[in-house]
C-alpha positions in Angstrom: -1.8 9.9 -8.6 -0.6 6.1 -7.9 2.1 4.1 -9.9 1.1 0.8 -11.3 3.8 -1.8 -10.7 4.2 -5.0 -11.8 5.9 -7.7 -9.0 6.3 -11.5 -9.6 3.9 -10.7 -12.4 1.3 -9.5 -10.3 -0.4 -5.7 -10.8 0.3 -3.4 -7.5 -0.3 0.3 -6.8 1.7 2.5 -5.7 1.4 5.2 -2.8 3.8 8.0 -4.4 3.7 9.4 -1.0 5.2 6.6 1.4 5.9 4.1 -1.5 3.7 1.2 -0.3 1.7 -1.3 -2.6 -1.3 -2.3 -3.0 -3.5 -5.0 -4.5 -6.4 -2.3 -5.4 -5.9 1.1 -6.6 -8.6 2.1 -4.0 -6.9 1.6 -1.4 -3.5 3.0 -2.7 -5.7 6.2 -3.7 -6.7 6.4 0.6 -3.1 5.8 1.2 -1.3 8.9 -0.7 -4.6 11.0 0.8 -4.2 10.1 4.4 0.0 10.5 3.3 -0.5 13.6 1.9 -3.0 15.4 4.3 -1.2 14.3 7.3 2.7 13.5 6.8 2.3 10.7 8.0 1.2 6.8 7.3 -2.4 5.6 8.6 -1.5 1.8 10.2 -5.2 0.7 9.3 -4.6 1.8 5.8 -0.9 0.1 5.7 -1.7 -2.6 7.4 -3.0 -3.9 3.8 0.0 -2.7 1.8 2.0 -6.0 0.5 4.8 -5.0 2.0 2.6 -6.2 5.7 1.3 -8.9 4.0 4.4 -10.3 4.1 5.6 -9.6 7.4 2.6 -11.9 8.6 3.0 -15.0 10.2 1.3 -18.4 8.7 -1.1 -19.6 12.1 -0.1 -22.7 13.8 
């Protein structure tokens, strides 16, 4: 089951598997499946945590 967070006042979910955010709970839910089923992170799936999100650079 995914954690709710709060952050900068903004609700997030939680991947209790890896620990990566998420805007919607949906894809938080695919997250801790993929995490779970495989041991591993999916980088389609994470590539939409917040944690990314940030990483990205503004275009030029």
């Amino acid at each position: 089951m995914v954690k709710i967070a709060i952050q900068e006042d903004k609700k997030l979910y939680q991947c209790e598997a890896c620990g990566f955010h998420y805007v919607e709970k949906e894809q938080a839910e695919k997250c801790e499946v993929w995490c779970k089923e495989h041991n591993s992170c999916n980088i389609e799936i994470t590539a939409q945590a917040e944690e990314n999100k940030e990483l990205e650079q503004p275009e030029k």
